[in-house]
VMD Tcl script that draws the C-alpha trace (Angstrom):
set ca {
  {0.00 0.00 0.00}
  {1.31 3.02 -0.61}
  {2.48 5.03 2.02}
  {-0.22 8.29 1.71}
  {-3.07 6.46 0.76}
  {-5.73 5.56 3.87}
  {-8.04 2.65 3.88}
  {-10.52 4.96 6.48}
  {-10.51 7.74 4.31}
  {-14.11 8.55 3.43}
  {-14.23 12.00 2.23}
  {-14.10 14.05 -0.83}
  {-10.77 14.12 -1.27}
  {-9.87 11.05 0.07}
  {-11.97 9.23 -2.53}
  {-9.87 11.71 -5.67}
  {-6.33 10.23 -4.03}
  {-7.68 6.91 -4.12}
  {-8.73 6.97 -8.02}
  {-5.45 8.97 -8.96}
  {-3.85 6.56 -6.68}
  {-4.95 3.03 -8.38}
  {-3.68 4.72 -11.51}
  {0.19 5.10 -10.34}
  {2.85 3.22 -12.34}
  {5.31 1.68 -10.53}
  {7.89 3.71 -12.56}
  {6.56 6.50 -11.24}
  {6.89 5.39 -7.54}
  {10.68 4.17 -8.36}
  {11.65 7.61 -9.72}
  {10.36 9.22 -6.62}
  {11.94 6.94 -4.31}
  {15.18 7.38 -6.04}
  {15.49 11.75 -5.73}
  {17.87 13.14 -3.30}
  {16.48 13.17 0.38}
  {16.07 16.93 -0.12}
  {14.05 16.87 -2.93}
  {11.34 13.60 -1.03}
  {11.31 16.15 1.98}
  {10.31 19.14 0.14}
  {8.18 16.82 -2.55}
  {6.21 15.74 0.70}
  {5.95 18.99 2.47}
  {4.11 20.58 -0.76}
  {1.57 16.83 -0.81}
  {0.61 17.79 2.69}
  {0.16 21.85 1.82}
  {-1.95 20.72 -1.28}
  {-3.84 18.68 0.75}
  {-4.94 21.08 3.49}
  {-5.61 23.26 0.55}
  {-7.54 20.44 -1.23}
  {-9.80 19.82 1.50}
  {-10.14 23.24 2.56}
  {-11.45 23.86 -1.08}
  {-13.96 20.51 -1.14}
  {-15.33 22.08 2.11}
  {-14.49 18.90 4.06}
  {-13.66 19.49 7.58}
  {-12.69 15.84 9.02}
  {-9.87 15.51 5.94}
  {-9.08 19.30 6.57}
  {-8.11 18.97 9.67}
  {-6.34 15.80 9.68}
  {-4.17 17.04 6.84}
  {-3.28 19.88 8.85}
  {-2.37 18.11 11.88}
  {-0.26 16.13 9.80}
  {1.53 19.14 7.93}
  {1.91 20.80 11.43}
  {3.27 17.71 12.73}
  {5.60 17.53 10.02}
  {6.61 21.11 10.58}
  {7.52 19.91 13.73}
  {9.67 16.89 12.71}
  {11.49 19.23 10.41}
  {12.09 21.95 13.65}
  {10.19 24.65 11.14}
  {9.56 26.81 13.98}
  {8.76 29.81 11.76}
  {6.01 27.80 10.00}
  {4.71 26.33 13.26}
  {4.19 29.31 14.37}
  {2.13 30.93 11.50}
  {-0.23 28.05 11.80}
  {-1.01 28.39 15.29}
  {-1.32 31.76 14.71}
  {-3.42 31.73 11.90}
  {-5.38 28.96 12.95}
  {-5.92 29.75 16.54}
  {-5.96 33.29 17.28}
  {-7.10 34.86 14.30}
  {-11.02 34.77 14.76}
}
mol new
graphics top color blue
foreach p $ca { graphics top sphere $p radius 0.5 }
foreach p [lrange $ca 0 end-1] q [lrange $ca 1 end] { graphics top cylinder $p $q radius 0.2 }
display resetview
């Protein structure tokens, strides 16, 4: 299974990434795994942003917010502290 696709995941979006998803060659999944480190971190940092912004746009609240925990959490991992910091910001004290 690949590694960003969710058995659980009902919503909008999470049906899209499913259908794109079932139509991956494994080419395409062996030319990923093969970049630089540098280029998977930032390649996965932009999946999670486009996925906030994905579910954000299909108006679906459960996948929005578990994509954003997961982008904040990743923020975290990578010790992003300015980025961290705009999202708490933006996400918990502007009304």
């Amino acid at each position: 299974m690949h590694a960003h696709t969710h058995t659980h995941t009902a919503g909008s979006l999470g049906r899209v990434q499913a259908e794109v998803a079932s139509t991956r060659r494994p080419a395409d999944v062996i030319a990923a795994a093969n970049q630089p480190a540098v280029v998977q971190r930032r390649a996965a940092r932009a999946h999670l942003e486009c996925n906030v912004a994905s579910a954000l746009a299909l108006q679906s609240p459960q996948e929005w917010r578990r994509w954003l925990v997961t982008y904040v959490r990743q923020l975290a991992t990578d010790e992003d502290e300015v980025c961290v910091f705009v999202c708490v910001f933006v996400f918990v004290c502007v009304p």
